[in-house]
Each structure stands twice: as C-alpha cells, then as structure tokens.
N, C-alpha and C positions, 0 to 999 in steps of 0.2 A: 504493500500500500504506500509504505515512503517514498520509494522509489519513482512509484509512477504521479503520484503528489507532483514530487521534483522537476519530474519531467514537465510535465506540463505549466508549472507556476516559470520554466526556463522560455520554457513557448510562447506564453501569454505573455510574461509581466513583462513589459520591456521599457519601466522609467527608471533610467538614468538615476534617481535619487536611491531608489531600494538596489541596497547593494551590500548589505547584510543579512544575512538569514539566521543568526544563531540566536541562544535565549540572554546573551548577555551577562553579566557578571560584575558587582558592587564590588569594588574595591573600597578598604581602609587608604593604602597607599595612592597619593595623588597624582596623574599620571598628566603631563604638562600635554596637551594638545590644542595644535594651531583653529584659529576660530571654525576653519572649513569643516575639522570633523567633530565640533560639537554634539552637531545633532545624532550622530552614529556613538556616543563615549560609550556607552554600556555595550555593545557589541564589540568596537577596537579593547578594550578593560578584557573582555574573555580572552583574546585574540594573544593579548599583551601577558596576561598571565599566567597562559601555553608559553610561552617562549623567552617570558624575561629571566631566566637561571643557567642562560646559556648564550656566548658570543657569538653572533651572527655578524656584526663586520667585519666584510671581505671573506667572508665564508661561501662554498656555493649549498645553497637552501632548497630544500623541495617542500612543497605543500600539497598531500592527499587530500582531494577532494574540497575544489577551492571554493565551489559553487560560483557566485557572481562576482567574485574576484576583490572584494572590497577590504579582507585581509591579507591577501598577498601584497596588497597596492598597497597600505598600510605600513608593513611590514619595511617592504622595498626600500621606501622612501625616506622610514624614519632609520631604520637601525642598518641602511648599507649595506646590505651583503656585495659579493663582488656578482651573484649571479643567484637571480630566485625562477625556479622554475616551477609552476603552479598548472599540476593535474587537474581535469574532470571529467568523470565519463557521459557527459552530459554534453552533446556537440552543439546545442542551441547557448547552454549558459559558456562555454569557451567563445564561442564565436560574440557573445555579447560582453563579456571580460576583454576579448582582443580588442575592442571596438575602443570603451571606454579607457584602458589602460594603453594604448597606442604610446602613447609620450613617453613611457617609464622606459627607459635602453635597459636597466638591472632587470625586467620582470616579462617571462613571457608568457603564457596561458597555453597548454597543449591537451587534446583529447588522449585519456587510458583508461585504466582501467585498474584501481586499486590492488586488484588480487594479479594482474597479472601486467605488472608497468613495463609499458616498451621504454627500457630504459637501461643501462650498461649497470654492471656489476661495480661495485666499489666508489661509486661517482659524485656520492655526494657528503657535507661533512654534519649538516643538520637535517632531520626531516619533520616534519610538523602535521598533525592530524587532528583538525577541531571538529568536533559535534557534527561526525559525519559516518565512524565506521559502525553505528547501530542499526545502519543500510545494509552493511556488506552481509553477504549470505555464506564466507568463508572464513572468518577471522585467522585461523594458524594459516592457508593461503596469503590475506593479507599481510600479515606482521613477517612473515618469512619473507615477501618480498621488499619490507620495508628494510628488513636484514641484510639483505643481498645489495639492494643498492648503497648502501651506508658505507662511507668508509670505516676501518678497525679507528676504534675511538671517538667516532660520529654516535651524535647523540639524537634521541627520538623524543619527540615531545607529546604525547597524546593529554588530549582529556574529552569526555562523553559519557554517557549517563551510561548504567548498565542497573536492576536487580542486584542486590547483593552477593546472591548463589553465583550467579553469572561472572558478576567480576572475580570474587574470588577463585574461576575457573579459568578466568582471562588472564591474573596473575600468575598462573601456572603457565599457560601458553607462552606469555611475555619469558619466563625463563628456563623450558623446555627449547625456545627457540635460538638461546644464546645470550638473551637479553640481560645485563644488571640493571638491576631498580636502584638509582640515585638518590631517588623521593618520590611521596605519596601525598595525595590529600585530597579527603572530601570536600567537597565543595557544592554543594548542594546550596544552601541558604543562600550562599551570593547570586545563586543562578534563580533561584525562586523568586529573593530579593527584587533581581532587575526585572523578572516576568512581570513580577506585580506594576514596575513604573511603566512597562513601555504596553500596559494592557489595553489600556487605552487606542493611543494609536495603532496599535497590531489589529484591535479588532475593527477599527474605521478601513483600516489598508486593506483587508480583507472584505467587508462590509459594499468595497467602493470596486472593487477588481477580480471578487470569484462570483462565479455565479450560485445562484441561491442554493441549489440541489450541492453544493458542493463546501458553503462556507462551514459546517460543523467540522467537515476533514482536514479545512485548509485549518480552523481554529486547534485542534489536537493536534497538528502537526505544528504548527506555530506555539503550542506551550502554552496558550491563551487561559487564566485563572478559571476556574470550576469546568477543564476537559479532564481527561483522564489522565494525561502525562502530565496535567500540572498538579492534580489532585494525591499521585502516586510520587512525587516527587515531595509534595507536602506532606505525604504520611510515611517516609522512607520506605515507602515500595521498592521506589528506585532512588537512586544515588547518584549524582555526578561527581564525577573524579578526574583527576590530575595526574599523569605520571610522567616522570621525568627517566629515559633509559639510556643505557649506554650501549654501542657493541667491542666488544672488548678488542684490545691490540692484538 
C-alpha cells in the first residue's frame, strides 16, 4: 500500500514547494537555518539528526530512497560533501528532484532500487536512509547492499519506525551483516512531537490535492494525529529509531 501511495503522490503532486515527505523531528538543539528553509525546519531537524554524528565534508555520500529530493539538496548545500548521490526507485519523483535541484554540481538524483543498487562495490564513505526502508519488502537484501557499497570504515546512518519485535530483529540483521552499532536511540516523541505541529497543514495539503476516495490513505500514510501510525506511534506500538553503523576496516 506504501508503495503504490508513493507512487502516485510522485505522479500527481508536482508543486515545487512540497519537497518533504517525512514526519519530522523536534529538536532540543538549535539548528541555524537560512530564512529559505524555515518553513521545511521540522523535516530538515529529522534529516539533520540522521546524519549530524558523522563528517560529511568532502566525503562522497549516498542517500537511499530520496523521495522528492528536499534532503539531499539540504544536505548538499549545507555540510559539503565532495559528491552526494541520491537514489529512488520512483522514476517520476527523480525526474522531479532532477528538475528542481539542477543548480546543485555536488548533488545528483539517479533511478534504483534499494535492495538491488546499480552501483560499484566499495564507492562510497557515508550512506544515509530516512523514513523510507518500512517500504522495502527485503530488509537483509537491502542492508547487504548498503554493505557492499560502503567503503571499510564508511559509516550508515538509518533511522525509521519499526514494532519493537521487529527492530529488535533488524538489530540482528544490522550485525549478522557485518555491521557495528556506534549508537542507538529512540526517538519516537520528537517524531510525534512534530506530527502534532505540522497537522494542520498536512491535512489542508492533503485536503487540497488527493482526491476524496483517497484522502484517509494519503492521511495514514502522512502520520496525520488520530490515523493508525500516529495512534501506534502514540501508544509505543511502534517506535522510531536512530542508528548510527559502521563497516569495519
């Protein structure tokens, strides 16, 4: 059902301003951002607290599953890498990422495919995966390819919601595959936190651009207060987490 959500909200939605898709995340820590991305702070704040425990200038970066590109371009821009190249198997949202990030030389947008990236062995020194692989229908496929591309000492940055049984099954995967855990943390509240402020608007954005037969699924899929992922998120059903990994030398 995610999936084909996805799909279709890449088809449709094509304003230029919605260029985040994730639930967001409240930070204690204040994060200096130029007036342009005001309005986007609680989606850049998720984005930011994936990847800020780890040097990314002049590094070369990959990001699984970029969706509308509004994190990579983010990313890009503010912390430098020498080369960010940003996956999705979604050929309608790359081709609307290529459009709008054209200008960025550090950032390029290419069509794959998570479990199975056309992509060289050893190639890259960071790789980053937000609130995206509770899609994938392979997880040890995925993380094994995240493995493969990494260089020895390249670091993986996930964070995504998972059931608790579930992650703690993922956490086995992460080091059956090779992976060291650096650090962990729930984070849940911060992500609940920002549901509750951007509810509003999510459900007017919704309200204004799905069609009627459809706006309950775009709302459960968008995290929207009293659907089911935000209700199970409120009752630790489910958990969003953070993990910081290494692949060893």
């Amino acid at each position: 059902m995610w999936r084909g959500l996805y799909q279709r909200m890449a088809r449709t939605q094509t304003d230029p301003s919605f260029r985040f898709m994730n639930y967001g995340f409240t930070d204690e820590a204040e994060l200096q951002l130029p007036e342009r991305d005001e309005p986007d702070r609680l989606f850049i704040q998720l984005y930011n607290m994936n990847i800020r425990d780890v040097k990314i200038e002049g590094k070369e970066v990959l990001e699984i599953g970029s969706g509308r590109g509004g994190g990579a371009s983010w990313i890009a821009r503010t912390y430098n890498p020498r080369s960010l190249l940003a996956v999705d198997y979604s050929a309608e949202a790359v081709r609307l990422s290529q459009n709008w990030f054209a200008a960025q030389e550090n950032l390029v947008f290419k069509e794959g495919n998570a479990q199975d990236l056309p992509l060289s062995d050893d190639s890259f020194d960071i790789v980053y995966n937000v609130e995206s692989s509770h899609c994938y229908a392979n997880i040890p496929e995925f993380l094994q390819e995240v493995f493969r591309v990494l260089r020895p000492g390249g670091k993986f940055c996930w964070t995504d919601m998972r059931d608790p049984r579930t992650m703690e099954k993922m956490q086995g995967q992460f080091l059956e595959i090779g992976f060291s855990i650096e650090s962990r943390a729930d984070v849940t509240k911060n992500v609940t936190d920002a549901l509750n402020l951007i509810d509003k608007g999510r459900r007017e954005m919704i309200r204004q651009s799905a069609p009627a037969s459809l706006r309950k699924s775009f709302e459960t899929f968008g995290g929207v207060p009293g659907t089911p992922v935000y209700e199970a998120l409120k009752s630790g059903k489910i958990q969003y987490f953070r993990y910081l990994l290494c692949k060893p030398r």
